[in-house]
C-alpha positions as CSV (number, residue, x, y, z in Angstrom):
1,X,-113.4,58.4,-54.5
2,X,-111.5,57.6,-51.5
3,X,-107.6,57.5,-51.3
4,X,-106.1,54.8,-49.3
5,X,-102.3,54.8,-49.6
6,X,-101.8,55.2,-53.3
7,X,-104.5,53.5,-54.4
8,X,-108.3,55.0,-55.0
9,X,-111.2,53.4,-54.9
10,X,-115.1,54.6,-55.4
11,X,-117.2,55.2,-53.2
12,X,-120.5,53.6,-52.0
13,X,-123.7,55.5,-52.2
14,X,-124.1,56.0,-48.5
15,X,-120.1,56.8,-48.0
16,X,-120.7,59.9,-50.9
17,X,-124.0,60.8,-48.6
18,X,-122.0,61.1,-45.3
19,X,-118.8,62.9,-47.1
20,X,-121.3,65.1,-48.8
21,X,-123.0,65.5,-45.3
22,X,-119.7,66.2,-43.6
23,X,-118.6,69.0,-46.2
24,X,-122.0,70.9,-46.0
25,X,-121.7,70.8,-41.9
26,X,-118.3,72.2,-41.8
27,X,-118.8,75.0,-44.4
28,X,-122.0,75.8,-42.0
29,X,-119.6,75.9,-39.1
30,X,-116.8,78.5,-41.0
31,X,-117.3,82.2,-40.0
32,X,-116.8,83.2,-43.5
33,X,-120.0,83.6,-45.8
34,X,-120.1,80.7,-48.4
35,X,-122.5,79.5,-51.1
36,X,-123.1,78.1,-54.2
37,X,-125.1,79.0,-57.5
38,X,-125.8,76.6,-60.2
39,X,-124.9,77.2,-64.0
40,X,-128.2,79.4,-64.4
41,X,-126.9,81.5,-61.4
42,X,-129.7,80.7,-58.9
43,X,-128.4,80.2,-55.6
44,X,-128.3,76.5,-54.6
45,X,-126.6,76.1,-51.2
46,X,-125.4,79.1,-48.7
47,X,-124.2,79.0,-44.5
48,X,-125.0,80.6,-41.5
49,X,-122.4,83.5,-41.7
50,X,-124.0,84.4,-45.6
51,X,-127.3,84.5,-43.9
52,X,-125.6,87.3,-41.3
53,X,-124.0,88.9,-43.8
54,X,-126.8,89.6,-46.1
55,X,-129.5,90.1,-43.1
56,X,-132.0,87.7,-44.8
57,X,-132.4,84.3,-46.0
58,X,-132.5,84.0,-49.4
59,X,-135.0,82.3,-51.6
60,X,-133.3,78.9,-52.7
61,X,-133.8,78.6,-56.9
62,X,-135.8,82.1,-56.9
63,X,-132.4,84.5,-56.2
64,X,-130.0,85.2,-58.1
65,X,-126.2,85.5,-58.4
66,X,-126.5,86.9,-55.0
67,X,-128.5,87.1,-51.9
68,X,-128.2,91.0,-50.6
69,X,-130.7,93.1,-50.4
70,X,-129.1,95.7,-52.6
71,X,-125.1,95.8,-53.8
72,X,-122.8,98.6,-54.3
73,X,-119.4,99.6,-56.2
74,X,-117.0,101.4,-54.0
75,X,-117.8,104.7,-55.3
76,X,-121.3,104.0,-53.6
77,X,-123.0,104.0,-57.2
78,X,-125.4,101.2,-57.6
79,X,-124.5,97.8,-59.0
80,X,-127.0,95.8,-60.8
81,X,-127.1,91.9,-60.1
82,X,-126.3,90.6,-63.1
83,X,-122.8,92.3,-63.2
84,X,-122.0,91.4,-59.4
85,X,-119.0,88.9,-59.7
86,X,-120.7,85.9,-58.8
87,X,-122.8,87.1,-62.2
88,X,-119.3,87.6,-64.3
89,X,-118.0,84.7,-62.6
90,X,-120.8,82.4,-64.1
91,X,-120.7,84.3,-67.3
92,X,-117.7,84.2,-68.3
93,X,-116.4,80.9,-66.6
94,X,-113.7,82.5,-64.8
95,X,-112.6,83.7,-61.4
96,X,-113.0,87.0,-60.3
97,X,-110.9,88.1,-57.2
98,X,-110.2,91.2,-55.7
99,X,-113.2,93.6,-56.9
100,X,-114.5,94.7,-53.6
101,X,-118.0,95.7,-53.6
102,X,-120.3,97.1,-50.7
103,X,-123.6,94.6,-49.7
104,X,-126.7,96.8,-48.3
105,X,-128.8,94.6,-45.6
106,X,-132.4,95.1,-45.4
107,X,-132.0,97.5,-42.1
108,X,-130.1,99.4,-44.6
109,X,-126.6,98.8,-42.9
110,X,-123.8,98.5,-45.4
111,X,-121.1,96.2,-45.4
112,X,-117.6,96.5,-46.9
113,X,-117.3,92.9,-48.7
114,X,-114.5,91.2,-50.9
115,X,-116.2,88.6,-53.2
116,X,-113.8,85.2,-54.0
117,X,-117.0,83.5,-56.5
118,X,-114.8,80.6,-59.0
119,X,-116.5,78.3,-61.3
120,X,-117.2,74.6,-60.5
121,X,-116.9,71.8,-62.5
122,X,-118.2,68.2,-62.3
123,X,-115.6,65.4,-63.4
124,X,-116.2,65.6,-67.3
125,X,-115.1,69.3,-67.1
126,X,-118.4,71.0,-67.6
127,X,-119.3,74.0,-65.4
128,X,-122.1,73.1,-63.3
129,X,-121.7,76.4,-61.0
130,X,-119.9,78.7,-59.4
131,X,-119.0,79.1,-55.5
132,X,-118.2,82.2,-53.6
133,X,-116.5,83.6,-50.4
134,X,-117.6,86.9,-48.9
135,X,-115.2,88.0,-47.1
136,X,-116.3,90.8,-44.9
137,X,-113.7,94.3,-44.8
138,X,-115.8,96.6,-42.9
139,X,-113.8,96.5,-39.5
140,X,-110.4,96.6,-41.7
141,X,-111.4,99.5,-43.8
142,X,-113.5,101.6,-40.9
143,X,-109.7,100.9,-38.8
144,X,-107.7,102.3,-41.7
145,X,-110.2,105.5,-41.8
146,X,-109.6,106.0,-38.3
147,X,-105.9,105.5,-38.7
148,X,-106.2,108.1,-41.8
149,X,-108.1,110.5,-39.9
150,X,-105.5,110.2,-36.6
151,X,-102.8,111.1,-39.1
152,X,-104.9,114.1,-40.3
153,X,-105.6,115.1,-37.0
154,X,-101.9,114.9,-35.7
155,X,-100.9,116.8,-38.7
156,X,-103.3,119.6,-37.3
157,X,-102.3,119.7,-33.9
158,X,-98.7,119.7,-35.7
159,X,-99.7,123.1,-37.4
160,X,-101.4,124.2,-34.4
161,X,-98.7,123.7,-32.3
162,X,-96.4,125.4,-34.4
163,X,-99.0,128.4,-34.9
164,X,-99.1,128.3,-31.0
165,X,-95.0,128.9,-30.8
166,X,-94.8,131.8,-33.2
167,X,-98.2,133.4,-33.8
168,X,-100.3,133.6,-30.1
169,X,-97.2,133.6,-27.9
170,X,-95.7,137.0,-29.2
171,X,-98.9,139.1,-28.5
172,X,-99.1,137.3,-24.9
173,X,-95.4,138.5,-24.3
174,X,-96.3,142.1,-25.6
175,X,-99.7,141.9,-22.9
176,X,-97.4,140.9,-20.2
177,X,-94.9,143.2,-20.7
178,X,-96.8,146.2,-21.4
179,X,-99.2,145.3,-18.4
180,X,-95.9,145.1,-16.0
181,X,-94.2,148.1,-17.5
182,X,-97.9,150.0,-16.4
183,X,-97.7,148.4,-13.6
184,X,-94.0,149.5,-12.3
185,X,-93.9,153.1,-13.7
186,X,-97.7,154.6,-13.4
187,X,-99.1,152.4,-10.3
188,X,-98.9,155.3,-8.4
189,X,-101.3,157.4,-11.0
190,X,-103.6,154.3,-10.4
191,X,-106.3,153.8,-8.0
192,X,-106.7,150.0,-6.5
193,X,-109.2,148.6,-8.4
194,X,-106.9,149.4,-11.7
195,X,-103.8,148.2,-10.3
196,X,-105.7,144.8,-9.4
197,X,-107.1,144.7,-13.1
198,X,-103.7,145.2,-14.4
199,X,-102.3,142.6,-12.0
200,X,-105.2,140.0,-13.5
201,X,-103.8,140.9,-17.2
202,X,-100.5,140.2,-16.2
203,X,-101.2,136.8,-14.6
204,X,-103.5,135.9,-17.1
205,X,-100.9,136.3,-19.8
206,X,-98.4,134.5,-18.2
207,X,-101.2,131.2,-17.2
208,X,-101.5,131.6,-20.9
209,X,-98.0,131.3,-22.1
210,X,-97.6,128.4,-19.8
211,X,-100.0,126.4,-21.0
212,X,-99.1,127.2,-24.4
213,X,-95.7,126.1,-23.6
214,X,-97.2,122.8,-21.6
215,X,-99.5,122.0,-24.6
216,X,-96.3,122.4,-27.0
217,X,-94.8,120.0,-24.7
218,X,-97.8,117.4,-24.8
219,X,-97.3,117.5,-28.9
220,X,-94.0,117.3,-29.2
221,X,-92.8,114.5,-26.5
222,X,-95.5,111.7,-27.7
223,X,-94.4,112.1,-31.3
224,X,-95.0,108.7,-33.1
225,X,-91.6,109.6,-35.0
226,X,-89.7,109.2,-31.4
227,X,-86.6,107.1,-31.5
228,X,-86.1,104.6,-29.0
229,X,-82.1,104.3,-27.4
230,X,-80.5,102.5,-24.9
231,X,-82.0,105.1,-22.0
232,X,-80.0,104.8,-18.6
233,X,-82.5,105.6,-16.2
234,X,-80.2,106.5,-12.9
235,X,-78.8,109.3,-15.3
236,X,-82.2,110.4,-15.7
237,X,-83.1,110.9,-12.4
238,X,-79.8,112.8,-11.7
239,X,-80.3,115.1,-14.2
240,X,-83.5,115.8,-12.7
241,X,-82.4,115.9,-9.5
242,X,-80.0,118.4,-10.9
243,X,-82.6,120.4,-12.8
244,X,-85.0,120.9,-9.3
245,X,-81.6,121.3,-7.0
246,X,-83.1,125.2,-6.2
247,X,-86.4,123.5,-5.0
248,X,-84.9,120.5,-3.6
249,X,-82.6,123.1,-1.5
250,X,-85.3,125.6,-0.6
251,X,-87.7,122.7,0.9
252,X,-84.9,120.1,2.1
253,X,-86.2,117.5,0.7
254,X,-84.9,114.3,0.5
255,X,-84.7,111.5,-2.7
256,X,-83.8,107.8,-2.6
257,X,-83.8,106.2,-5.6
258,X,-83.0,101.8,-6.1
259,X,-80.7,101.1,-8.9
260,X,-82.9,101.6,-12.1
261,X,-82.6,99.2,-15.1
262,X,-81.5,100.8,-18.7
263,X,-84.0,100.4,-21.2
264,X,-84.7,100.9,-24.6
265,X,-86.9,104.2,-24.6
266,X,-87.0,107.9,-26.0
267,X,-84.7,109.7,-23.6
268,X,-86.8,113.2,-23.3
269,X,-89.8,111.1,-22.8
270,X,-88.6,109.2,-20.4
271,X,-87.1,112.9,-18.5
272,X,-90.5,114.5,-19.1
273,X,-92.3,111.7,-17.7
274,X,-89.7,111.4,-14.1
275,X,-89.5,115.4,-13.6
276,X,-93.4,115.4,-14.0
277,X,-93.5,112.8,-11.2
278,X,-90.4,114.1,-8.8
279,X,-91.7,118.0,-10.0
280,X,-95.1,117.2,-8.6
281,X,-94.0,115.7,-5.6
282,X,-92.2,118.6,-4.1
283,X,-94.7,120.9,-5.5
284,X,-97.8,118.8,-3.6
285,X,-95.7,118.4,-0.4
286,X,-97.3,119.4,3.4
287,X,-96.3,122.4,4.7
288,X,-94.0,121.7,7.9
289,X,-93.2,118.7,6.6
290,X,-89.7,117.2,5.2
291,X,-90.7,116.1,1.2
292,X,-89.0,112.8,1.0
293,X,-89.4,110.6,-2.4
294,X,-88.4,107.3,-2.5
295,X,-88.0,105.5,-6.1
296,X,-88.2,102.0,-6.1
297,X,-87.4,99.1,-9.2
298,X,-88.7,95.7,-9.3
299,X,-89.3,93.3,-12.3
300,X,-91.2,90.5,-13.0
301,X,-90.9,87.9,-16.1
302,X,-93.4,90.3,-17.6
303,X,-92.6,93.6,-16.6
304,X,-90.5,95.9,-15.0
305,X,-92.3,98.3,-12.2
306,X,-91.0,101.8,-11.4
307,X,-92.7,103.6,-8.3
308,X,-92.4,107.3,-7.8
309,X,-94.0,107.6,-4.0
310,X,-93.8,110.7,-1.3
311,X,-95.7,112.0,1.7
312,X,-97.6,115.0,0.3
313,X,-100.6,116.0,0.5
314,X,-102.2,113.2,-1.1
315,X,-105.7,113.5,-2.4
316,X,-108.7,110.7,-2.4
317,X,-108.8,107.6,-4.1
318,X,-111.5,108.0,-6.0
319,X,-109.8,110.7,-7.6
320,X,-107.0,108.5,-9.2
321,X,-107.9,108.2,-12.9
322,X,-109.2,111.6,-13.2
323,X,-105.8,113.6,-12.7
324,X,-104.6,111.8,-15.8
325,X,-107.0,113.5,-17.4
326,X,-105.9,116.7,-19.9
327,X,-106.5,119.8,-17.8
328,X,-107.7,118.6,-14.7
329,X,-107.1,119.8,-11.5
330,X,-107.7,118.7,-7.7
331,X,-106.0,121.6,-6.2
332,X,-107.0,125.4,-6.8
333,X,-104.3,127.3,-9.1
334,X,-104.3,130.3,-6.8
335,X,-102.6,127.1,-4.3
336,X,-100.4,125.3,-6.6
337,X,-99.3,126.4,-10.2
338,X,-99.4,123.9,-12.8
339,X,-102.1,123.9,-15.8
340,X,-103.5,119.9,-15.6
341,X,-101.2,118.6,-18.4
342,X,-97.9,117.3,-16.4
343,X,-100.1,113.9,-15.6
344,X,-101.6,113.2,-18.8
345,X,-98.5,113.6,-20.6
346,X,-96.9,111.1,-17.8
347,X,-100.1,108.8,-19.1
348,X,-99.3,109.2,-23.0
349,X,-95.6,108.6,-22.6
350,X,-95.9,105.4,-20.3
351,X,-98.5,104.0,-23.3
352,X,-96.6,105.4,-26.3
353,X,-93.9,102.7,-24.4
354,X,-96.6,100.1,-24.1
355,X,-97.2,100.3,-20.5
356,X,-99.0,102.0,-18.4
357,X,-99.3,104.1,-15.0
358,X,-101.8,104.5,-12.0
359,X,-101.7,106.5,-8.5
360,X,-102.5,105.2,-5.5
361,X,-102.9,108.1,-3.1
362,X,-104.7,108.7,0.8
363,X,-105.3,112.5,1.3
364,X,-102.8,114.0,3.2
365,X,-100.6,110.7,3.3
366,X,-99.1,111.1,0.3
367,X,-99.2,109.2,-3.1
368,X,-97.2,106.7,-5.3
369,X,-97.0,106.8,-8.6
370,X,-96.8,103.3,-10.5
371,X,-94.9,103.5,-13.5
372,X,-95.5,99.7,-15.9
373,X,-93.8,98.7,-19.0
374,X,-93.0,95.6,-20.8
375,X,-89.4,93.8,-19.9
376,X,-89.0,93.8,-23.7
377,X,-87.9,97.0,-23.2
378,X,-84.8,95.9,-20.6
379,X,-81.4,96.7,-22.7
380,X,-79.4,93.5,-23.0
């Protein structure tokens, strides 16, 4: 039948051909996996995206209920074909929606699938077959593994973190102190090479407690928990400016900073992330020379751009995505303190704000720092 207005009327042999024709070519074309199995359960009609699915083409009036090579409840135990849904479906005349089952391909892959098989009917209400959807769950459920597992994990770095503030700190603090307390009251009793090896202890332990505390730092400030508030950015940077006034002082340098938007952010995020930047810049600066940062704003319809840039000792180009990386280094620590966290932190907290940050650098020119994030983030 065809509907025209409200009136019906039948249709011709070779209009039913062509509809029939139409139907069979757009189910083909759907990604989803579709077929059909007649009242007898062998499988009558089936698309492209079945034929994926299963890894094989099935045998049309020899298979039955289902196509797959082999079929699987959830649990992983096997299920025989005639209790697989399109099977109960059939049976029983009824629907069955929302058992997921898993389909085994020939190459022995397995595929997370959620079956949709209903009965269909011809016009005098007798069941002539059933048709089913596979809807295919792998990506979905492998995603929600992965986000299981990331919670798991940050729960351990959690307890690690907070085993890393109690338990190995305090025995680092008693190394350090006993090595210095040696090293003030019996150096004299000691010959070089055991004052140098007491020296090394002493260092060691103190490199150790820093990146302890750095590490602590690189856990706790990209916590998904994190609040986002209405952050004023120029009262960042003065806070900084305040916190690094000794350094500033004792290597003159000099800071310009644009008029910086408020945003909506985490506000010891965003501090971490600017002291990192400013922190580094004074600490890479050339010897005999002035350190002078400039920040600069600018915003687009998309974003808003924040660049941190100085005239230090720069490094290469090529080395630009690698010192966002967790514990590396371009300079030597017996040149420059610092454990090869500050950057990657400055990495984790531009994308826990859904933007981004690169360095463009020329050794010995200096480097700027590119700080991206959405303008969604702009406080109205």
């Amino acid at each position: 039948m065809v509907t025209t207005g409200f009136l019906t009327a039948p249709l011709s042999p070779v209009e039913a051909n062509e509809d029939e024709d139409y139907y069979r070519k757009m189910i083909q074309n759907i990604p989803a996996a579709v077929y059909t199995c007649d009242n007898l359960g062998y499988i009558k009609y089936y698309n492209k995206a079945t034929v994926n699915l299963w890894g094989r083409e099935p045998e049309i009036g020899k298979d039955l209920w289902c196509g797959s090579w082999k079929l699987y409840n959830p649990d992983g135990t096997e299920m025989m074909l005639d209790n697989c849904p399109m099977a109960v479906t059939l049976k029983e005349k009824r629907a069955v929606l929302g058992e997921e089952i898993i389909v085994e391909r020939p190459d022995g892959e397995r595929r997370d699938v959620l079956p949709h098989p209903e009965p269909i009917y011809n016009a005098a209400g007798k069941m002539i077959g059933a048709m089913n959807m596979l809807v295919d769950v792998t990506e979905n459920k492998r995603m929600q593994e992965a986000n299981r597992m990331l919670k798991l994990y940050n729960e351990q770095l959690q307890q690690f973190a907070f085993a890393a503030s109690h338990d190995l700190q305090e025995p680092l603090r008693k190394i350090n102190t006993y090595a210095s307390l040696l090293c003030e009251k019996k150096s004299a009793e000691l010959d070089e090479k055991s004052q140098r090896s007491l020296f090394k202890i002493a260092e060691s332990a103190k490199r150790m407690t820093s990146l302890i505390s750095d590490l602590l730092a690189y856990t706790r400030e990209t916590e998904i928990e994190a609040h986002f508030v209405k952050t004023d950015l120029n009262e960042i940077i003065e806070n900084i400016k305040s916190d690094v006034e000794l350094l500033i002082t004792e290597k003159k340098a000099q800071i310009y900073c644009d008029i910086l938007p408020v945003i909506n952010a985490v506000p010891p995020q965003m501090n971490r992330l600017f002291y990192n930047l400013i922190n580094n810049s004074l600490k890479f600066s050339k010897k005999d020379t002035t350190p002078v940062i400039t920040i600069n704003f600018r915003k687009s319809p998309s974003f808003i751009e924040i660049f941190v840039t100085d005239n230090g000792i720069g490094f290469e180009q090529a080395h630009a995505e690698k010192i966002f990386t967790l514990f590396q280094r371009l300079n030597g620590k017996q040149s420059y303190e610092g454990n090869g966290i500050g950057l990657s932190l400055c990495k984790k907290i531009a994308e826990r704000h859904k933007g981004d940050i690169f360095a463009i650098a020329e050794e010995n020119k200096g480097a700027s720092f590119h700080i991206k994030l959405p303008a969604s983030l702009l406080a109205e």
